[in-house]
mmJSON file of the N, C-alpha and C atoms, coordinates in Angstrom:
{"data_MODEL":{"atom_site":{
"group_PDB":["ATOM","ATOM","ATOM","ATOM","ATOM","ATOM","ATOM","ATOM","ATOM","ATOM","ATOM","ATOM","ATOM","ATOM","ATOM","ATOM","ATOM","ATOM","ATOM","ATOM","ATOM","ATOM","ATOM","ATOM","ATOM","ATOM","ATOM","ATOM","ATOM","ATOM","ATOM","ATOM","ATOM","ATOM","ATOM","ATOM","ATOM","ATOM","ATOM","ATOM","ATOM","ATOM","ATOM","ATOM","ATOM","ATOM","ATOM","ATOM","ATOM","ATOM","ATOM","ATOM","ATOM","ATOM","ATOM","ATOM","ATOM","ATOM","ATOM","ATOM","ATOM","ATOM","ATOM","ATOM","ATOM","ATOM","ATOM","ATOM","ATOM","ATOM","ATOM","ATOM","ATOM","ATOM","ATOM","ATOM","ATOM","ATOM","ATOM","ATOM","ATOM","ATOM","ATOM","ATOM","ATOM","ATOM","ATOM","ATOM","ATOM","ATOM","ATOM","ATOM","ATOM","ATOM","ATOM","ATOM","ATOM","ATOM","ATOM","ATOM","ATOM","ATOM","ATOM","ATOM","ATOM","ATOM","ATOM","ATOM","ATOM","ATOM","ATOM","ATOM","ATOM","ATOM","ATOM","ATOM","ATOM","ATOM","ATOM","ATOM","ATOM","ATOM","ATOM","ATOM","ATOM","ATOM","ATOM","ATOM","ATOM","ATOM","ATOM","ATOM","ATOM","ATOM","ATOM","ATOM","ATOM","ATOM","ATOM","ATOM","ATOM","ATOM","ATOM","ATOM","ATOM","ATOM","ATOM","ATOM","ATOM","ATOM","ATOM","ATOM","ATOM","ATOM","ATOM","ATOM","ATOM","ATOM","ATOM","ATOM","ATOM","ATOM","ATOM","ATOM","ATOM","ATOM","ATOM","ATOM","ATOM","ATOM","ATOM","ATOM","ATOM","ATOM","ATOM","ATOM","ATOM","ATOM","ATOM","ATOM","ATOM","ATOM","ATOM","ATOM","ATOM","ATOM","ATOM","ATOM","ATOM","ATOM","ATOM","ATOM","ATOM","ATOM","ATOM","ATOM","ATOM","ATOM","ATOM","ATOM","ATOM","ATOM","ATOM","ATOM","ATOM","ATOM","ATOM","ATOM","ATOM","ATOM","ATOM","ATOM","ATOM","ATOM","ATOM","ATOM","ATOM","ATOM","ATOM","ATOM","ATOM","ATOM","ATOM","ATOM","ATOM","ATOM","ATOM","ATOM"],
"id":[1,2,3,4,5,6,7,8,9,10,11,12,13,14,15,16,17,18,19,20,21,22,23,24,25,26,27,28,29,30,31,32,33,34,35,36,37,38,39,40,41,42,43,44,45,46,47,48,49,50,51,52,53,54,55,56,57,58,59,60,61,62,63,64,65,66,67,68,69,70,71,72,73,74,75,76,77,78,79,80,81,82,83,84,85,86,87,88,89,90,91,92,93,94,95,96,97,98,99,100,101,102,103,104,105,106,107,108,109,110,111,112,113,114,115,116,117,118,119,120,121,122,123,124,125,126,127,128,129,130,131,132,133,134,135,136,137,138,139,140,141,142,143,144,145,146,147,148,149,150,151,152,153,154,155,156,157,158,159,160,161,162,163,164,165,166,167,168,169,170,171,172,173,174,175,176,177,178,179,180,181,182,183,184,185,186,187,188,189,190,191,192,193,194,195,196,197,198,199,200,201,202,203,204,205,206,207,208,209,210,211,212,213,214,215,216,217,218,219,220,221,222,223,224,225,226,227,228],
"type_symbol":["N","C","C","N","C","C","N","C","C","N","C","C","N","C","C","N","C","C","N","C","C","N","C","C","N","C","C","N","C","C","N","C","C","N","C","C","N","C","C","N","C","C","N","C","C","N","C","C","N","C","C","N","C","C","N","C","C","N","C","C","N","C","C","N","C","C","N","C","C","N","C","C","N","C","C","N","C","C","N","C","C","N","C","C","N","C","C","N","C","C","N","C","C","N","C","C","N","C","C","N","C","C","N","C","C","N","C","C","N","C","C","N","C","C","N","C","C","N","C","C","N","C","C","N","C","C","N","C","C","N","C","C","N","C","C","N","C","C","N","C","C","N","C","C","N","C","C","N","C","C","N","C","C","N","C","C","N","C","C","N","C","C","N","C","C","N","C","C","N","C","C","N","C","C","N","C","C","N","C","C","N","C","C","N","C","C","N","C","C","N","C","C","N","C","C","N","C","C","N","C","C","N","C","C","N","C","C","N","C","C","N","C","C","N","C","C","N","C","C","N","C","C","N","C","C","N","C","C"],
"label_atom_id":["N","CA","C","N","CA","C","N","CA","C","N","CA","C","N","CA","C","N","CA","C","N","CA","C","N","CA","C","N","CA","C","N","CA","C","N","CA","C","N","CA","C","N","CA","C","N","CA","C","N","CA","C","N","CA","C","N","CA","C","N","CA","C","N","CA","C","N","CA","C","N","CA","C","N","CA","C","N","CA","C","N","CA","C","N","CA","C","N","CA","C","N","CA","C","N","CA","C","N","CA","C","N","CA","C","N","CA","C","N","CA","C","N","CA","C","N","CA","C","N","CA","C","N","CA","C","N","CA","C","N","CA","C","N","CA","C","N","CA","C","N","CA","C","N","CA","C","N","CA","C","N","CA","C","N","CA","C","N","CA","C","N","CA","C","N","CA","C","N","CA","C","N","CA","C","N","CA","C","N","CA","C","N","CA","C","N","CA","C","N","CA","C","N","CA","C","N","CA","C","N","CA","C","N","CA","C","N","CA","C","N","CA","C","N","CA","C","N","CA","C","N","CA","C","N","CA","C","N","CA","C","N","CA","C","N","CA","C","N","CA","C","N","CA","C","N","CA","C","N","CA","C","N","CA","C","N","CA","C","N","CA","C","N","CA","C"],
"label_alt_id":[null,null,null,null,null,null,null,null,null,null,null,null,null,null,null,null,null,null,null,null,null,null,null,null,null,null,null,null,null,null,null,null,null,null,null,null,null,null,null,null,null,null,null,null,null,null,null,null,null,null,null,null,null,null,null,null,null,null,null,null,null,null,null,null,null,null,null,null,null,null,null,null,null,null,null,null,null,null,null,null,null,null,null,null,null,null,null,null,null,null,null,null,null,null,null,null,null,null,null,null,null,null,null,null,null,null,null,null,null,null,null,null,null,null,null,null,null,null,null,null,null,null,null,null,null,null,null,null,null,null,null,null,null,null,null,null,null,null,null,null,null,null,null,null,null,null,null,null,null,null,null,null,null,null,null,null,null,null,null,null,null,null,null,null,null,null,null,null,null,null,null,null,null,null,null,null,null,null,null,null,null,null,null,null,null,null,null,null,null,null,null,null,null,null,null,null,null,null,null,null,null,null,null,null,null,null,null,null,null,null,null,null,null,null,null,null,null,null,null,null,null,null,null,null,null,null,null,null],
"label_comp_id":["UNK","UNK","UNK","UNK","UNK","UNK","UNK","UNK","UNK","UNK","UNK","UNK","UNK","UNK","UNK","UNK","UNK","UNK","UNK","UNK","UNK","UNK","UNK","UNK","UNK","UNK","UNK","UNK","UNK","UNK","UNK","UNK","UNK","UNK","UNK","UNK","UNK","UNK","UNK","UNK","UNK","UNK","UNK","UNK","UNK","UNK","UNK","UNK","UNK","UNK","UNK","UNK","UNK","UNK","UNK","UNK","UNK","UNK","UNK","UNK","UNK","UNK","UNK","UNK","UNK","UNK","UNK","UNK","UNK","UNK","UNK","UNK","UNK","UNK","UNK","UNK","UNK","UNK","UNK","UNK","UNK","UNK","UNK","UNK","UNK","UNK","UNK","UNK","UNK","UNK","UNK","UNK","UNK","UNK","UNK","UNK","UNK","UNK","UNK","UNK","UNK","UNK","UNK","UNK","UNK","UNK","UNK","UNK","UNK","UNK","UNK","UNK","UNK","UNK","UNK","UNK","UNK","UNK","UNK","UNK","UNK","UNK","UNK","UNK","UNK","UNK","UNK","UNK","UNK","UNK","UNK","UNK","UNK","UNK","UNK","UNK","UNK","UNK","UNK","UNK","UNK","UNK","UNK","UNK","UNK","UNK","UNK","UNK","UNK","UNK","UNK","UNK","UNK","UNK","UNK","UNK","UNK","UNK","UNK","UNK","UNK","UNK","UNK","UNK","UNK","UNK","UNK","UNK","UNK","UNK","UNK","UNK","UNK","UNK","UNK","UNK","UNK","UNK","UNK","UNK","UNK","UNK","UNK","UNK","UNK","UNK","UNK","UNK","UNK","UNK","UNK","UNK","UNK","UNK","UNK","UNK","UNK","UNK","UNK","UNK","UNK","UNK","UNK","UNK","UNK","UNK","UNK","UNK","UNK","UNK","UNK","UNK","UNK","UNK","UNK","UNK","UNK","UNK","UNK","UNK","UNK","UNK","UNK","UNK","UNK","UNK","UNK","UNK"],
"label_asym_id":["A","A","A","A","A","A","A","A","A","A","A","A","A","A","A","A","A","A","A","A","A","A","A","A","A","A","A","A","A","A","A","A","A","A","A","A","A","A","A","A","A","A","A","A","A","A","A","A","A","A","A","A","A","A","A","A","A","A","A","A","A","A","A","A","A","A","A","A","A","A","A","A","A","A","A","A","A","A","A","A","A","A","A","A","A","A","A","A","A","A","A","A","A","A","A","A","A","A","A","A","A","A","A","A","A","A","A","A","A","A","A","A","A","A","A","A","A","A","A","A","A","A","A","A","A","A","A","A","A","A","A","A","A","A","A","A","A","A","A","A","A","A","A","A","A","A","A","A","A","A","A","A","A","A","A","A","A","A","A","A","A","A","A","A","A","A","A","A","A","A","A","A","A","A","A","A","A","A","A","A","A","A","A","A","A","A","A","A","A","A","A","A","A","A","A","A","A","A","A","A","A","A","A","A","A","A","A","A","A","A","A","A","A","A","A","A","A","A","A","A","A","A","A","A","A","A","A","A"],
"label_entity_id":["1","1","1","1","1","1","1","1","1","1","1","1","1","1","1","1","1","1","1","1","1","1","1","1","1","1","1","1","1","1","1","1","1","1","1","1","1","1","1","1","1","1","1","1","1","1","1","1","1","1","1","1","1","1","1","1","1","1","1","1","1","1","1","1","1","1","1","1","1","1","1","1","1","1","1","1","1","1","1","1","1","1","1","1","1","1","1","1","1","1","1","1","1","1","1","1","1","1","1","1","1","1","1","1","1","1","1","1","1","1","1","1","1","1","1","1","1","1","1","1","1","1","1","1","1","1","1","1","1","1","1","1","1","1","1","1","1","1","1","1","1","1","1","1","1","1","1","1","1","1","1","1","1","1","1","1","1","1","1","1","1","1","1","1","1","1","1","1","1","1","1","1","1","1","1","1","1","1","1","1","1","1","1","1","1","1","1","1","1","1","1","1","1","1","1","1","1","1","1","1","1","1","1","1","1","1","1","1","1","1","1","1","1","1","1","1","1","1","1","1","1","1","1","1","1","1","1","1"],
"label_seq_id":[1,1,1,2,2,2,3,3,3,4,4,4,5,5,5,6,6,6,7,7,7,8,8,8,9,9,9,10,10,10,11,11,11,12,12,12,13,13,13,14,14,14,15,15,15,16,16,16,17,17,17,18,18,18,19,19,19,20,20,20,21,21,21,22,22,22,23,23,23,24,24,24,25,25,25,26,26,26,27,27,27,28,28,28,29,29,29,30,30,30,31,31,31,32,32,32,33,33,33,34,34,34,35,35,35,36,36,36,37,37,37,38,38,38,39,39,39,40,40,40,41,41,41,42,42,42,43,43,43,44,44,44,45,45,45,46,46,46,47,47,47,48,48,48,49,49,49,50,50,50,51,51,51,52,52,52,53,53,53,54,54,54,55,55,55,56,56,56,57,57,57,58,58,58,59,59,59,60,60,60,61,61,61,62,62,62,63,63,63,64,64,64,65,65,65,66,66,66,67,67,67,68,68,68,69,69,69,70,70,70,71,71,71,72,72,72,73,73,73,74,74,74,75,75,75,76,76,76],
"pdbx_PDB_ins_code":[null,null,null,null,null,null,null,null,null,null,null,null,null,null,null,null,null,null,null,null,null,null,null,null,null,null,null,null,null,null,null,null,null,null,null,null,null,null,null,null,null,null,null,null,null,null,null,null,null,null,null,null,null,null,null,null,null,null,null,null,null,null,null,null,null,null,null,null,null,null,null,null,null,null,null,null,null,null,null,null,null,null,null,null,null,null,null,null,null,null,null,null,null,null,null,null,null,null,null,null,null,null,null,null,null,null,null,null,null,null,null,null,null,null,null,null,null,null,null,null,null,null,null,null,null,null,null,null,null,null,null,null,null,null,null,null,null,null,null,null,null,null,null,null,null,null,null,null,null,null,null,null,null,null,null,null,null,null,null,null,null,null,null,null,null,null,null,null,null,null,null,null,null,null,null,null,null,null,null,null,null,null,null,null,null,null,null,null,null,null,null,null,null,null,null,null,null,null,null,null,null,null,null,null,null,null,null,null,null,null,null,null,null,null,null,null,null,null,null,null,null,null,null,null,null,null,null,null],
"Cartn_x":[130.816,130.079,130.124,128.887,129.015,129.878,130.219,131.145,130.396,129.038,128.277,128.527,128.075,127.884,129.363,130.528,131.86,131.774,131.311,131.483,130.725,129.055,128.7,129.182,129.914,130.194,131.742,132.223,133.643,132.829,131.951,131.934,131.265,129.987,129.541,130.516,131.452,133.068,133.375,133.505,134.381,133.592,132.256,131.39,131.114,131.134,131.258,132.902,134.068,135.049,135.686,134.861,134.513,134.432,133.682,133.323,134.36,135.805,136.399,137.899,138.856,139.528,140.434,141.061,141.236,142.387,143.431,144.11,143.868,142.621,142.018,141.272,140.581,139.641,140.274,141.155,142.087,142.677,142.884,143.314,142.795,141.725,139.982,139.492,139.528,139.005,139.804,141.157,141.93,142.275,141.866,141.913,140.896,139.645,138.662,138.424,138.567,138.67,140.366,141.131,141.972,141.88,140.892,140.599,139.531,138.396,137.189,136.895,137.565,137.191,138.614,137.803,138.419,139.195,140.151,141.248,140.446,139.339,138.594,137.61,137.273,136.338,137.994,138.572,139.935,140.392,140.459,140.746,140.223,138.595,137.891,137.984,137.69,138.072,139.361,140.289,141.712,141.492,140.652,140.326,139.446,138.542,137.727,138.739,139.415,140.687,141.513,142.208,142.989,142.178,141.176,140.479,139.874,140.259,139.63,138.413,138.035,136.275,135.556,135.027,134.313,133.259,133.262,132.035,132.314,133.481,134.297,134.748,134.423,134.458,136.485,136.64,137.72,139.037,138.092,138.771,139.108,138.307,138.471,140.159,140.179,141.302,142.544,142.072,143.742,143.674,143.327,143.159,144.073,143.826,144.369,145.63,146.722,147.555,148.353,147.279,147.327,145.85,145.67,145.255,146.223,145.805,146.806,146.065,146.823,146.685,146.961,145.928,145.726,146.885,147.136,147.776,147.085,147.191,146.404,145.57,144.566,144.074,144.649,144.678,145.417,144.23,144.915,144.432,143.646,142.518,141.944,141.68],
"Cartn_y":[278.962,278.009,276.654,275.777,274.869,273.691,272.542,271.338,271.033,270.635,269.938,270.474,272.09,272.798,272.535,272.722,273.162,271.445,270.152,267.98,268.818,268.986,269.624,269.932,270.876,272.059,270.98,270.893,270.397,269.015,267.883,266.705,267.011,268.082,268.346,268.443,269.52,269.571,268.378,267.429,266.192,265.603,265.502,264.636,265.106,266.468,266.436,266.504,266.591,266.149,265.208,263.87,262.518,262.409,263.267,262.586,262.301,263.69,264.015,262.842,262.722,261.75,261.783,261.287,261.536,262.447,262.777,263.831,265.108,265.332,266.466,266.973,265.649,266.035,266.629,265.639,266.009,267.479,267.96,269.341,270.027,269.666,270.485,271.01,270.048,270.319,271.376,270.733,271.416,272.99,273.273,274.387,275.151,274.418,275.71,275.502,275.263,275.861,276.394,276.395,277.44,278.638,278.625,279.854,280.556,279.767,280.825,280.366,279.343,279.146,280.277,280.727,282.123,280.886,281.519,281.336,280.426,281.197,280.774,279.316,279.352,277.854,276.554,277.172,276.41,275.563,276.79,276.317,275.26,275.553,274.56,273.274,273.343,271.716,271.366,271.769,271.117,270.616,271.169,270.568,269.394,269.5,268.238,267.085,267.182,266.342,265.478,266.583,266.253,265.368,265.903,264.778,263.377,263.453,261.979,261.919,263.144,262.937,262.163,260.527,259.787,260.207,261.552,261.684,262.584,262.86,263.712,262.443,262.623,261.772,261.722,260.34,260.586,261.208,261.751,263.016,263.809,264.305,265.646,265.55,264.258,263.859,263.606,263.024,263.747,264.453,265.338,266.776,267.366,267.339,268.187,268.643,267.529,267.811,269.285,269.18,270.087,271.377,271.398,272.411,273.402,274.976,275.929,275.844,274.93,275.433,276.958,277.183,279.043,278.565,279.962,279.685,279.884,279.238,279.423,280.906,281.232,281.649,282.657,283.877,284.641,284.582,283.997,284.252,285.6,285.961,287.422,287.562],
"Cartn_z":[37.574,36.775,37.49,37.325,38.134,37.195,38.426,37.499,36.328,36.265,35.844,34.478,34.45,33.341,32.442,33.455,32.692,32.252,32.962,32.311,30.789,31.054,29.616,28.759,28.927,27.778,27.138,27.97,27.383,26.507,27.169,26.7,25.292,25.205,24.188,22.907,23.122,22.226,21.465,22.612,22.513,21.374,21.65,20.846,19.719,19.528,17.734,16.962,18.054,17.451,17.192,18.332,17.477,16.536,15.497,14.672,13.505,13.719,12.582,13.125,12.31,12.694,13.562,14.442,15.655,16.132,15.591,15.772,15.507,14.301,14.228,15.204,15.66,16.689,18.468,18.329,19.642,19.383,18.114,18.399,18.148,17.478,17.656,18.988,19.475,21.033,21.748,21.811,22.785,21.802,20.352,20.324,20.578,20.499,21.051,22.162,23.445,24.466,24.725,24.672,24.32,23.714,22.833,22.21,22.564,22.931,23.521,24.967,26.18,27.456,28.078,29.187,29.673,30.881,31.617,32.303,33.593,34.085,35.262,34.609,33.889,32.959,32.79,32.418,32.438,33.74,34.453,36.073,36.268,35.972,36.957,36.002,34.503,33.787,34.3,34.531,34.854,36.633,37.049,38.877,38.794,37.405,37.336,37.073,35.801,35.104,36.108,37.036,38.037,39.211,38.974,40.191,39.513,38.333,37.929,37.685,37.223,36.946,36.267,36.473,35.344,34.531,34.291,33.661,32.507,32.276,31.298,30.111,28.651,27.888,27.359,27.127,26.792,26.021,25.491,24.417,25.088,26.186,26.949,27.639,28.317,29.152,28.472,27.164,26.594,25.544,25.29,25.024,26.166,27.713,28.551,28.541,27.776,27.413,26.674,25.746,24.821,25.156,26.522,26.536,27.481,27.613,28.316,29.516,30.984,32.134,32.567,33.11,33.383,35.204,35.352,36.112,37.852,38.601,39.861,40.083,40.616,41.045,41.875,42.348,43.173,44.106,45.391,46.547,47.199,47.708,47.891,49.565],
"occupancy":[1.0,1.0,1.0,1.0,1.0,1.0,1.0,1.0,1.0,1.0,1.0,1.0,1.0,1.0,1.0,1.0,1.0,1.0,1.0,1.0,1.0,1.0,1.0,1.0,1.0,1.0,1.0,1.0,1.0,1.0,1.0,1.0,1.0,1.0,1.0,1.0,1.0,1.0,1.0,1.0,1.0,1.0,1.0,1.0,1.0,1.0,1.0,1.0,1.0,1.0,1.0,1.0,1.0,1.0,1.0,1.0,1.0,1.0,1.0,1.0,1.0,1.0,1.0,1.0,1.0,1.0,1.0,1.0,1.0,1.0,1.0,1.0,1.0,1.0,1.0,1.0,1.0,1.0,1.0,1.0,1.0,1.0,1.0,1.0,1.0,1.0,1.0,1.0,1.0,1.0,1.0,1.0,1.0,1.0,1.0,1.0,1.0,1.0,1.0,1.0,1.0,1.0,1.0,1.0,1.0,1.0,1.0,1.0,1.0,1.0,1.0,1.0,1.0,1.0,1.0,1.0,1.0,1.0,1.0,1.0,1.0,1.0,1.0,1.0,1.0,1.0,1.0,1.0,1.0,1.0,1.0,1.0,1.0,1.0,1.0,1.0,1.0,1.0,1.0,1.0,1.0,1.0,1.0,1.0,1.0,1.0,1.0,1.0,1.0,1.0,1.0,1.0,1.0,1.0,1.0,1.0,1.0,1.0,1.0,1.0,1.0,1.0,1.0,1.0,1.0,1.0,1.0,1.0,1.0,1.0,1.0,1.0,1.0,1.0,1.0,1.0,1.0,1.0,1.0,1.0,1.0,1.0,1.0,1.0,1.0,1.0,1.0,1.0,1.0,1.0,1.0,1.0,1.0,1.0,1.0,1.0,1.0,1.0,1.0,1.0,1.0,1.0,1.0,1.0,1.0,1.0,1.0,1.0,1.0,1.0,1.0,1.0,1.0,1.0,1.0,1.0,1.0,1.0,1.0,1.0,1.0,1.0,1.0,1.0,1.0,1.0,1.0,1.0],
"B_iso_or_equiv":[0.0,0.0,0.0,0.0,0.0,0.0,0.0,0.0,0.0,0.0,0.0,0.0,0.0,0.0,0.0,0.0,0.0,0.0,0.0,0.0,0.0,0.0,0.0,0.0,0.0,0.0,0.0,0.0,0.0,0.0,0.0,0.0,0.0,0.0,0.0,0.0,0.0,0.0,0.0,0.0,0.0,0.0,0.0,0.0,0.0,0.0,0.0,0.0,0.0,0.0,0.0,0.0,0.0,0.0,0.0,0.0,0.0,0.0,0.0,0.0,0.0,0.0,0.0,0.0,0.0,0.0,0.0,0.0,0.0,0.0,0.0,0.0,0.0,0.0,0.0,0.0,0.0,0.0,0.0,0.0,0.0,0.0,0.0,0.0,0.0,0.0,0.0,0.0,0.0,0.0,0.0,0.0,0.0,0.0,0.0,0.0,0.0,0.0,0.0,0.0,0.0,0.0,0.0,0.0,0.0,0.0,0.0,0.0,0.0,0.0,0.0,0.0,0.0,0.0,0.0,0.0,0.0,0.0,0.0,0.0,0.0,0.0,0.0,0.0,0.0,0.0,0.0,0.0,0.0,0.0,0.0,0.0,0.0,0.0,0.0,0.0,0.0,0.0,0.0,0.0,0.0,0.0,0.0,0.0,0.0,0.0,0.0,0.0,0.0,0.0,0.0,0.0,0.0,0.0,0.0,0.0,0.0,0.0,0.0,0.0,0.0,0.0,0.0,0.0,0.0,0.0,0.0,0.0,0.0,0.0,0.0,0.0,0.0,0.0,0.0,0.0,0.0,0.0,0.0,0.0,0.0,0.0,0.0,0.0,0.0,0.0,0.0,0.0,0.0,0.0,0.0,0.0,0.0,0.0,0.0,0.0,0.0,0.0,0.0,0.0,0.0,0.0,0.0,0.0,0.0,0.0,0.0,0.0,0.0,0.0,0.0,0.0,0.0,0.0,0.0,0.0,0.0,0.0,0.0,0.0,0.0,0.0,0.0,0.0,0.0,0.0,0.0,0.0],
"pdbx_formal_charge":[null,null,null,null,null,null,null,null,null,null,null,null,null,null,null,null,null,null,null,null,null,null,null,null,null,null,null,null,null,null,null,null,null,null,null,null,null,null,null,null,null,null,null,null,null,null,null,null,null,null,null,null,null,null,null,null,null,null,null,null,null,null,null,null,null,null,null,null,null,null,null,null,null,null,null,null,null,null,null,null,null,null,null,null,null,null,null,null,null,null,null,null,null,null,null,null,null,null,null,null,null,null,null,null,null,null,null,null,null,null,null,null,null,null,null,null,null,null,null,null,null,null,null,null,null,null,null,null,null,null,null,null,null,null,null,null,null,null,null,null,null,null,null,null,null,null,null,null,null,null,null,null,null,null,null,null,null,null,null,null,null,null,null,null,null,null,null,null,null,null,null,null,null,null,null,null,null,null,null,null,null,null,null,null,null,null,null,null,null,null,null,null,null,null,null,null,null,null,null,null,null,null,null,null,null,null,null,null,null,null,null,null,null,null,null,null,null,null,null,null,null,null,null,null,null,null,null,null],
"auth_seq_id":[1,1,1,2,2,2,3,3,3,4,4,4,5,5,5,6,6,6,7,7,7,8,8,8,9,9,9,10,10,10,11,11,11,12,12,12,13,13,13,14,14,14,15,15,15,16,16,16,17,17,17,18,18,18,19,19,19,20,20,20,21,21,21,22,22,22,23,23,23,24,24,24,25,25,25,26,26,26,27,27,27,28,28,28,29,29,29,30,30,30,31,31,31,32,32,32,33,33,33,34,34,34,35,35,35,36,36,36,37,37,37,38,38,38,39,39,39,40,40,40,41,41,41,42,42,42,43,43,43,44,44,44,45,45,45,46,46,46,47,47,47,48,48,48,49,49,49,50,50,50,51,51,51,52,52,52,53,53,53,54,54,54,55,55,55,56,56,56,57,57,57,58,58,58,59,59,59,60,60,60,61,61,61,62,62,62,63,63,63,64,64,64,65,65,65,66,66,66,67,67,67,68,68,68,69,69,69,70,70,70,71,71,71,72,72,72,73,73,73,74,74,74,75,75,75,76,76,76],
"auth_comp_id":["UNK","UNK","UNK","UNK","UNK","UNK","UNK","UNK","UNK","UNK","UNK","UNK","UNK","UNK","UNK","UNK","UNK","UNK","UNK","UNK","UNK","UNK","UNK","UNK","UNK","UNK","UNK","UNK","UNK","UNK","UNK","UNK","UNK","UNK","UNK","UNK","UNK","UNK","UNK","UNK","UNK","UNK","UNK","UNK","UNK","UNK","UNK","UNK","UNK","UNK","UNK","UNK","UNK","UNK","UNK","UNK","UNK","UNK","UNK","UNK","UNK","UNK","UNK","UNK","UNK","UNK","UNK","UNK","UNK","UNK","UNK","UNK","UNK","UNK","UNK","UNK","UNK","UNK","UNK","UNK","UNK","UNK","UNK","UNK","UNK","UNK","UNK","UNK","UNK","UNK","UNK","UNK","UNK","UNK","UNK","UNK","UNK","UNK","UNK","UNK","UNK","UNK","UNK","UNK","UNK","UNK","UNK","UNK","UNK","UNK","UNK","UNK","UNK","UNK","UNK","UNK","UNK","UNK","UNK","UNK","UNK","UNK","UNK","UNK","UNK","UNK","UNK","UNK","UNK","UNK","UNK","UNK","UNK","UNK","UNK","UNK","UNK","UNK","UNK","UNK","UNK","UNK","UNK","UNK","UNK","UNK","UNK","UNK","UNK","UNK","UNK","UNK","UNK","UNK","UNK","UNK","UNK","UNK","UNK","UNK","UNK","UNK","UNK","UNK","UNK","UNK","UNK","UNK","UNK","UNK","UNK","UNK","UNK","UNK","UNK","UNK","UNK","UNK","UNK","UNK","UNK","UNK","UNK","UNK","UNK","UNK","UNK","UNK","UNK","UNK","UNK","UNK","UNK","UNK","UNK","UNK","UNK","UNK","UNK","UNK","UNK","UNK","UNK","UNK","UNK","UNK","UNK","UNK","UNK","UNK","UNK","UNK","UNK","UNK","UNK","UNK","UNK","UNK","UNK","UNK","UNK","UNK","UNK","UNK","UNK","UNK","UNK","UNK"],
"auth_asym_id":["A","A","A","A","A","A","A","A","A","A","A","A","A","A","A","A","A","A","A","A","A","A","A","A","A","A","A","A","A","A","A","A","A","A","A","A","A","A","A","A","A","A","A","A","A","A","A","A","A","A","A","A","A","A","A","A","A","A","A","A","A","A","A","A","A","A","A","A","A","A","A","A","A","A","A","A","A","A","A","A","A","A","A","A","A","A","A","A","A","A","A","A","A","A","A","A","A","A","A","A","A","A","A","A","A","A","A","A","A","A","A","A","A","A","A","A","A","A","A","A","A","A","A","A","A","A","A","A","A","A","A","A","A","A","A","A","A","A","A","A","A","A","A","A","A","A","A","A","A","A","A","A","A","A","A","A","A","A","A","A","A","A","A","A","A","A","A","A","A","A","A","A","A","A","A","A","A","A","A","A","A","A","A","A","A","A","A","A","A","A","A","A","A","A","A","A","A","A","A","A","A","A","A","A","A","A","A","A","A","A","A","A","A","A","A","A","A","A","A","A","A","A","A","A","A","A","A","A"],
"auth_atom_id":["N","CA","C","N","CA","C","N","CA","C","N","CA","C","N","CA","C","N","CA","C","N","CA","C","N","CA","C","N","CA","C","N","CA","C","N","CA","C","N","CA","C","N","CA","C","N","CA","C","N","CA","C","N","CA","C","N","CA","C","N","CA","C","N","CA","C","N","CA","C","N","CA","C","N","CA","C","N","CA","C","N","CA","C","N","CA","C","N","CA","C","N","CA","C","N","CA","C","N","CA","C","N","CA","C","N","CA","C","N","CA","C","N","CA","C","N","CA","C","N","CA","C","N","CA","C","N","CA","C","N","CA","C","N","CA","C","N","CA","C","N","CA","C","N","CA","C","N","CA","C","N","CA","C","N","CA","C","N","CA","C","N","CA","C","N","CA","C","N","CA","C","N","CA","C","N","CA","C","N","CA","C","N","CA","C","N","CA","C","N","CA","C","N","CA","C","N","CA","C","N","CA","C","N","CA","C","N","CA","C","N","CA","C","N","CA","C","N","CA","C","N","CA","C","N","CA","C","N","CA","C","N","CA","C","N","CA","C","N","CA","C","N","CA","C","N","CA","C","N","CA","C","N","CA","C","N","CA","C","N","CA","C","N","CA","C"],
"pdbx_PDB_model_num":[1,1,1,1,1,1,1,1,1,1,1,1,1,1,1,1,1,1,1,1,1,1,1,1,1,1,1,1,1,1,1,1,1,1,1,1,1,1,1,1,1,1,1,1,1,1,1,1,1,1,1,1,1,1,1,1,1,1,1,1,1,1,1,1,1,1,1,1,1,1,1,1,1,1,1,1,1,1,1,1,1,1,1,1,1,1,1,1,1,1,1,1,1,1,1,1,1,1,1,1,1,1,1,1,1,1,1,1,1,1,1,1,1,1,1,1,1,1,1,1,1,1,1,1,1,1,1,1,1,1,1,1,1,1,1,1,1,1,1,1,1,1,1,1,1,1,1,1,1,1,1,1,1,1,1,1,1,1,1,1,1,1,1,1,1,1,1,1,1,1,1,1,1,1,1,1,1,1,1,1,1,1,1,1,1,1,1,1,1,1,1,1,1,1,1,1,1,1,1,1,1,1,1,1,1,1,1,1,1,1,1,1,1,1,1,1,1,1,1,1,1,1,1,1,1,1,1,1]
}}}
């Protein structure tokens, strides 16, 4: 999946869990992609995160906290 799609999909999240009050929303977020983003969609939001991506809304970034880093990739 490209970055763009995975800034999308997560910022979309963020922005309707804006709306609810802010600890709900922070564990709003970080529970549904925990619950329905697969291990490899994970990967790559946590490579965006780690690199400082300005285009990821701020919810997303601390959310990360409280989301489950998948664990590296096995080398092929």
């Amino acid at each position: 999946m490209s970055a763009d799609k995975i800034v999308r999909m997560a910022n979309q999240i963020a922005l309707f869990m804006e709306s609810k009050p802010h600890a709900e929303g922070l564990a709003g977020l970080a529970g549904h992609i925990n619950d329905f983003w697969e291990p490899r969609m994970r990967r790559q939001l946590f490579a965006l995160i780690d690199a400082g991506n300005p285009d990821l809304r701020a919810l997303v970034m601390e959310a990360a906290a409280a989301i489950r880093r998948p664990t590296p990739e096995p080398a092929h």
